[in-house]
Each structure stands twice: as C-alpha cells, then as structure tokens.
NULUM-344119 format. One line per 2 residues: number of its first residue (from 1); their letters; for each residue y, z, x of N, C-alpha, C, CB. Coordinates in steps of 0.2 Angstrom, whole numbers, always signed. Glycine has a CB too. Layout:
residues N
NUM> a> Y Z X Y Z X Y Z X Y Z X  ...
//
This chain:
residues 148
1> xx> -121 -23 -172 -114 -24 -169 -113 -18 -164 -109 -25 -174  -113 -12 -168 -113 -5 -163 -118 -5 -157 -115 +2 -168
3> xx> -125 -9 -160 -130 -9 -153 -128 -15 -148 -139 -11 -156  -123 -19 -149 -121 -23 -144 -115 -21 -138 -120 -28 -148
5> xx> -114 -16 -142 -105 -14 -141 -108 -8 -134 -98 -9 -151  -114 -3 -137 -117 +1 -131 -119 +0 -126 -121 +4 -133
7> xx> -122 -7 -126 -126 -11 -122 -122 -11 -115 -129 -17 -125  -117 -15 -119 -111 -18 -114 -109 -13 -109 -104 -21 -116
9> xx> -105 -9 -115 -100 -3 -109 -103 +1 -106 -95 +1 -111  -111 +2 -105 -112 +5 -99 -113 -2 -91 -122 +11 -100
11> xx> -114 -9 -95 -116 -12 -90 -109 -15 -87 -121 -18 -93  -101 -15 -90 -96 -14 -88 -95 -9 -83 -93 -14 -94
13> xx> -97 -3 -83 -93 +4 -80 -98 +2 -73 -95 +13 -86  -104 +0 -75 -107 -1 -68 -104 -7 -64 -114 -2 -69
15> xx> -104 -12 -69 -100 -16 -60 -92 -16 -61 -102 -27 -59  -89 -9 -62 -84 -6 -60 -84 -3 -53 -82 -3 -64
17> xx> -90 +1 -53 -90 +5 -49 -94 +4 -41 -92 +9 -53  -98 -2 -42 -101 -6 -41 -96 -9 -34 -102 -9 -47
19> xx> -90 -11 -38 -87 -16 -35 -81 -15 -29 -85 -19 -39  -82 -8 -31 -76 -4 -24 -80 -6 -18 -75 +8 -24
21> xx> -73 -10 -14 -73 -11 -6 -75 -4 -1 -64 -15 -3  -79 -5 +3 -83 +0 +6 -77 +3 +9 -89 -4 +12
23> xx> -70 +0 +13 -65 +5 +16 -62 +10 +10 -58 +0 +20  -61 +9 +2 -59 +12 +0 -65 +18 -4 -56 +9 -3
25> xx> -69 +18 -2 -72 +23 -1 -72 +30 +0 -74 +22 +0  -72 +35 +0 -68 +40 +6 -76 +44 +8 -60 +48 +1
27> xx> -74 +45 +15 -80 +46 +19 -80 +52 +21 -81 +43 +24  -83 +55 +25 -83 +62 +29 -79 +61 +36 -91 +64 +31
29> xx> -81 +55 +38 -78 +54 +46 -72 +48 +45 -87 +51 +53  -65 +49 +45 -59 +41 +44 -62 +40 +51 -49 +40 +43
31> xx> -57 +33 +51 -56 +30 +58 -50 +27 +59 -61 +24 +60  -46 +29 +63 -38 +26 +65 -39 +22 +70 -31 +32 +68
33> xx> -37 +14 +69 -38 +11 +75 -31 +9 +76 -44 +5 +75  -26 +8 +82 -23 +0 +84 -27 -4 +85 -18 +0 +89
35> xx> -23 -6 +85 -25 -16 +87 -21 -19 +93 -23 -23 +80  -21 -24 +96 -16 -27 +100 -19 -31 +103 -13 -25 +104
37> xx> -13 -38 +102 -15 -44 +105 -13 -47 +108 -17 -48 +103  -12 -51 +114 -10 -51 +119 -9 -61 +120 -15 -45 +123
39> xx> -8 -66 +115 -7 -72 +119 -4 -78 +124 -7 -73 +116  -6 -78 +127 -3 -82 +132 -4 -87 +134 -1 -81 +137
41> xx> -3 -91 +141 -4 -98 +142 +1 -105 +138 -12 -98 +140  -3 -111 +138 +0 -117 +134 +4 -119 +141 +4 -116 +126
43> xx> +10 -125 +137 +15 -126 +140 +14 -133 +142 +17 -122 +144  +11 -137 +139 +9 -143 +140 +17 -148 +142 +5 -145 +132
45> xx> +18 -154 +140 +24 -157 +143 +28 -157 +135 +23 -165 +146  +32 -155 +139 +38 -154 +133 +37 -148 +131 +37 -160 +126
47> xx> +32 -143 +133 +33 -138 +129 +30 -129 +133 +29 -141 +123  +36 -126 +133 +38 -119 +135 +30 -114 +133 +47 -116 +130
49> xx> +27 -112 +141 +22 -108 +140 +24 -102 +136 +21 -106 +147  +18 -99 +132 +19 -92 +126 +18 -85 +133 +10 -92 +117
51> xx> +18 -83 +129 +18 -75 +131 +20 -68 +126 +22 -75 +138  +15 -68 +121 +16 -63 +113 +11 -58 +114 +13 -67 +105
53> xx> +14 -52 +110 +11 -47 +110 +13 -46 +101 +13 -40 +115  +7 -42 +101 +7 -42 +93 +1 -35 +90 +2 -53 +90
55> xx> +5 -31 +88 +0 -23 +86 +1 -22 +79 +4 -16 +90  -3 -17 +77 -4 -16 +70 -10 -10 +70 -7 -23 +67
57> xx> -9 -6 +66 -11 +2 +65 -17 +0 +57 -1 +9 +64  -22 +4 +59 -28 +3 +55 -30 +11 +52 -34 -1 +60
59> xx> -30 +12 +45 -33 +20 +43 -37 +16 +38 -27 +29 +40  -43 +19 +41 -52 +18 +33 -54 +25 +32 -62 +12 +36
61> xx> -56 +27 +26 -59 +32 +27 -57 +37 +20 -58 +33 +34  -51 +38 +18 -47 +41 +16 -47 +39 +7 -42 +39 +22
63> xx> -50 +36 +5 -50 +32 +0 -46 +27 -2 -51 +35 -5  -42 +27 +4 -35 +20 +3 -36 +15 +9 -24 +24 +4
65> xx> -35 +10 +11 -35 +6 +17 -28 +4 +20 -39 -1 +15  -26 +9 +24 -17 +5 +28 -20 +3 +33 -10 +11 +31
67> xx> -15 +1 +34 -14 -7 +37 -7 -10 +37 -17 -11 +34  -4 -11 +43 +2 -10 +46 +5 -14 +51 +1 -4 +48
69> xx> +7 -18 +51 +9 -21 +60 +17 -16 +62 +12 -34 +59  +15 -15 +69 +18 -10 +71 +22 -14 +76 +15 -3 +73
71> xx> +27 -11 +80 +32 -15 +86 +33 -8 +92 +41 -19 +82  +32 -7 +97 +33 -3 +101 +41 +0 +100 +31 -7 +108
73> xx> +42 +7 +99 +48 +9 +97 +47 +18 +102 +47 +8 +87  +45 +16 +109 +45 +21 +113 +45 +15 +120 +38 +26 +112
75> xx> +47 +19 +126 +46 +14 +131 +41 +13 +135 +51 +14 +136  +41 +7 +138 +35 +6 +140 +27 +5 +135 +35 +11 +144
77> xx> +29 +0 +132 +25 -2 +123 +23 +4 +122 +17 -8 +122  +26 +9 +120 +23 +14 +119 +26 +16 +111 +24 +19 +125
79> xx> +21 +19 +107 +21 +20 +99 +22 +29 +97 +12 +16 +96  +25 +30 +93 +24 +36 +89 +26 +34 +81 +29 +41 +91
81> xx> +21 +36 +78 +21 +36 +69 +19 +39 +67 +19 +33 +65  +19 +39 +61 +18 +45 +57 +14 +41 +50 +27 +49 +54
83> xx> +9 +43 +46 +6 +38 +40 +7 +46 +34 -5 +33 +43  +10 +44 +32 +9 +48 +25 +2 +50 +22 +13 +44 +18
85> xx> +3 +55 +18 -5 +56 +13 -5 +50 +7 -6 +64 +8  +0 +46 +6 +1 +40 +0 -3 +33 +5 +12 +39 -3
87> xx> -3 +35 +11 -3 +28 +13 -11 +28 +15 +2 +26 +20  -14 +32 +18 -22 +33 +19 -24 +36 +17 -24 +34 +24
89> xx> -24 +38 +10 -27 +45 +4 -30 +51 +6 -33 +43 +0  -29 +55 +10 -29 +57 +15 -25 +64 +11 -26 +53 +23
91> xx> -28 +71 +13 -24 +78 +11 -16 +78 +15 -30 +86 +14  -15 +77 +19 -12 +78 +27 -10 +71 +28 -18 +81 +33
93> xx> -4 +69 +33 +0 +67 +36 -4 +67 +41 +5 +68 +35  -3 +61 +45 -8 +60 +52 +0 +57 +55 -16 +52 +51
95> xx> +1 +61 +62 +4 +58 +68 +2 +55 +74 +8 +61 +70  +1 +49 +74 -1 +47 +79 +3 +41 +86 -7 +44 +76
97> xx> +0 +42 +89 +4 +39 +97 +0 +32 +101 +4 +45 +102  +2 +29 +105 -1 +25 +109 +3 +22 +115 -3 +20 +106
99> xx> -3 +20 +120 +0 +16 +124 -3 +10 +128 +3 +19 +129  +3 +4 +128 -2 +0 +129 +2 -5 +134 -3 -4 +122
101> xx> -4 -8 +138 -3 -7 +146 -1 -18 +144 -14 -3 +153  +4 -19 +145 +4 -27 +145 +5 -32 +145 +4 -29 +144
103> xx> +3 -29 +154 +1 -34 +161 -7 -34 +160 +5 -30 +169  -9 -30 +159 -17 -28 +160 -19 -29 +151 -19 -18 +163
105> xx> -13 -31 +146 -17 -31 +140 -22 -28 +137 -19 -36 +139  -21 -21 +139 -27 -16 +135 -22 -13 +134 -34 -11 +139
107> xx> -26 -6 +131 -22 +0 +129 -22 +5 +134 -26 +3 +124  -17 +11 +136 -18 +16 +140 -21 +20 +136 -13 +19 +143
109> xx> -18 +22 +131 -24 +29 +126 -21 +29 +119 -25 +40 +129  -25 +32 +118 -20 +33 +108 -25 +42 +108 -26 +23 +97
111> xx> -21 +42 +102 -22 +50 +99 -19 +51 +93 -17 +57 +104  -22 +55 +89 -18 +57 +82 -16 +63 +83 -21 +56 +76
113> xx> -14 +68 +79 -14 +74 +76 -13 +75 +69 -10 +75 +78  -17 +80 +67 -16 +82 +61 -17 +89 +59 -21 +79 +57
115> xx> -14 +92 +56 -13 +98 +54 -13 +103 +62 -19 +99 +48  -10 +100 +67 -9 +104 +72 -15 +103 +78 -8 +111 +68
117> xx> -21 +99 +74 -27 +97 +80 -25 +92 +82 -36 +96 +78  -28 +88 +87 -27 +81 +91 -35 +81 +94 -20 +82 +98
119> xx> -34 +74 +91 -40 +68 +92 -38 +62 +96 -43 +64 +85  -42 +63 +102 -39 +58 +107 -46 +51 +107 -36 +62 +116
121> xx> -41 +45 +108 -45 +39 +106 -49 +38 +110 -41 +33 +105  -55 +33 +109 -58 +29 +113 -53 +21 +115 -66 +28 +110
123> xx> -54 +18 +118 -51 +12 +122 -58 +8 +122 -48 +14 +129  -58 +2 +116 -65 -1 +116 -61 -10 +122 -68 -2 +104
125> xx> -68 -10 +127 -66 -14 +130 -66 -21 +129 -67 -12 +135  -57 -24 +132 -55 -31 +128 -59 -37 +128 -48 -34 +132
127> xx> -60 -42 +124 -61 -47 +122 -57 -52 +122 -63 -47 +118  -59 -59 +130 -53 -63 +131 -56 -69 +126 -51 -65 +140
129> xx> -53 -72 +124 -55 -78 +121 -50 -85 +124 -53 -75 +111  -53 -89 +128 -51 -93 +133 -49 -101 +130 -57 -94 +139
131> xx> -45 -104 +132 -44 -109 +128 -34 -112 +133 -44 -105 +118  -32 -116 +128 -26 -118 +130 -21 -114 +131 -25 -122 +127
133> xx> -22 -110 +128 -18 -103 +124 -24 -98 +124 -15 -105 +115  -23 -93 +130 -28 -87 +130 -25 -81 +125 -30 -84 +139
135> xx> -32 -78 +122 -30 -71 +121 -33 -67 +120 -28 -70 +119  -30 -63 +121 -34 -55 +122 -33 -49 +116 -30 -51 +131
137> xx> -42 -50 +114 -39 -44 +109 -41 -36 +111 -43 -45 +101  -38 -31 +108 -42 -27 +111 -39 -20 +105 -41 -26 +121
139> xx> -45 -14 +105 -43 -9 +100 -44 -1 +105 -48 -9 +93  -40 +3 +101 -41 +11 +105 -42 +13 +98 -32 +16 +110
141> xx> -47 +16 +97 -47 +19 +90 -50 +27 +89 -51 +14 +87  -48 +31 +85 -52 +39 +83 -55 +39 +76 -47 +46 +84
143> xx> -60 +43 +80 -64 +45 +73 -61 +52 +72 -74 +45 +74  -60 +53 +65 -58 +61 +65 -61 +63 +59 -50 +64 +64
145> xx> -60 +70 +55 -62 +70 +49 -59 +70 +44 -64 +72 +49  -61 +67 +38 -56 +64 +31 -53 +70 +29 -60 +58 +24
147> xx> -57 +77 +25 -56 +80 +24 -49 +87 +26 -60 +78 +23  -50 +87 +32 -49 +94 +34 -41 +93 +35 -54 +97 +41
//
C-alpha cells in the first residue's frame, strides 16, 4: 500500500507541473500587446450599415495572463493605463499608452513605462478580413523585460 501511495504522488506532482499554460509561465522578455478591431460595412435591406471599434490590452510574460478590453479614455482614441503588479505578476506597475488612428484602423504607437524607462511599441501591420461585414484586426505591441 505505502509502495502504491509513492508511485502515484511523484506521478501526480508531475502532471501538475506539467500542465501550466505557456503565458503563465514567467519569462525573461513579457509582451504588452493592444489589440483593435475595427468592423464595418453590411446594411443589407432593412438594415443600418455597422461601423465598431473594439480594443483590449494584453500582458504574458509575468507569470499571470491580463487581459482587459479597454475603451479610449483620452481624445482622439487615445489610451492611458496603468496594470498593477496583481494583474501581470510583474515586480512593478506598468503605465502604458496608445493611439489609434480610426479612419485608417491601425495604431499610431503604443509605449509603456516602467520604473521610470519607456519601451516604445512596434505596430504589427493590419489584417483585413473581407466579407459582408469587413474587418480589420491589427496590434502595437512591446517586448520589455519581466524582471527589472
């Protein structure tokens, strides 16, 4: 009975450990991404053409995964926030910013800051996805580092 009970709980602890999602992992290098989407088109008979925007703030890296839909709360779709160390497992509080262009449905630039450095974003270029209802996804994201 004791030789059965050994057997198991190392083979328990392994697919514990085993089983942690790759984002909750904590890495050397996070990645803060926005998001934004941009839908429009339709308006078939009887029915009023769309035109939606729709954003959301992304931190991996950190040994927590946030994730966030955000709303433009600067002018001109433009973002400022703040993510806690409880929300991306992170030593440090990350302030980050954006802007997003949306007539042209990309981003202008994003940037974080932490502990007083600033990491300014790449702008990865948009994917339209065509249909009755087009849309446009598209990300500005930074790599920084988890620790420091």
């Amino acid at each position: 009975m004791k030789f059965t009970t050994t057997i198991a709980l190392p083979a328990l602890m392994a697919l514990s450990v085993s089983a942690a999602p790759a984002e909750l992992i904590k890495r050397k290098t996070c990645t803060l991404t926005w998001h934004g989407s941009h839908s429009y088109g339709g308006g078939g008979p009887g029915q009023e053409p769309i035109d939606n925007l729709a954003f959301s703030l992304e931190v991996v890296g950190g040994g927590k995964h946030y994730s966030a839909v955000k709303d433009p709360n600067g002018p001109n779709n433009s973002f400022s926030y703040t993510v806690g160390t409880a929300g991306w497992g992170g030593l440090h509080e990350i302030k980050t910013g954006a802007s997003y262009n949306g007539a042209g449905s990309s981003w202008y630039s994003c940037a974080l800051v932490k502990q007083g450095v600033t990491w300014k974003g790449t702008v990865k270029k948009s994917v339209i996805h065509s249909g009755t209802v087009s849309v446009t996804d598209d990300d500005c994201f930074i790599d920084f580092p988890c620790a420091e």
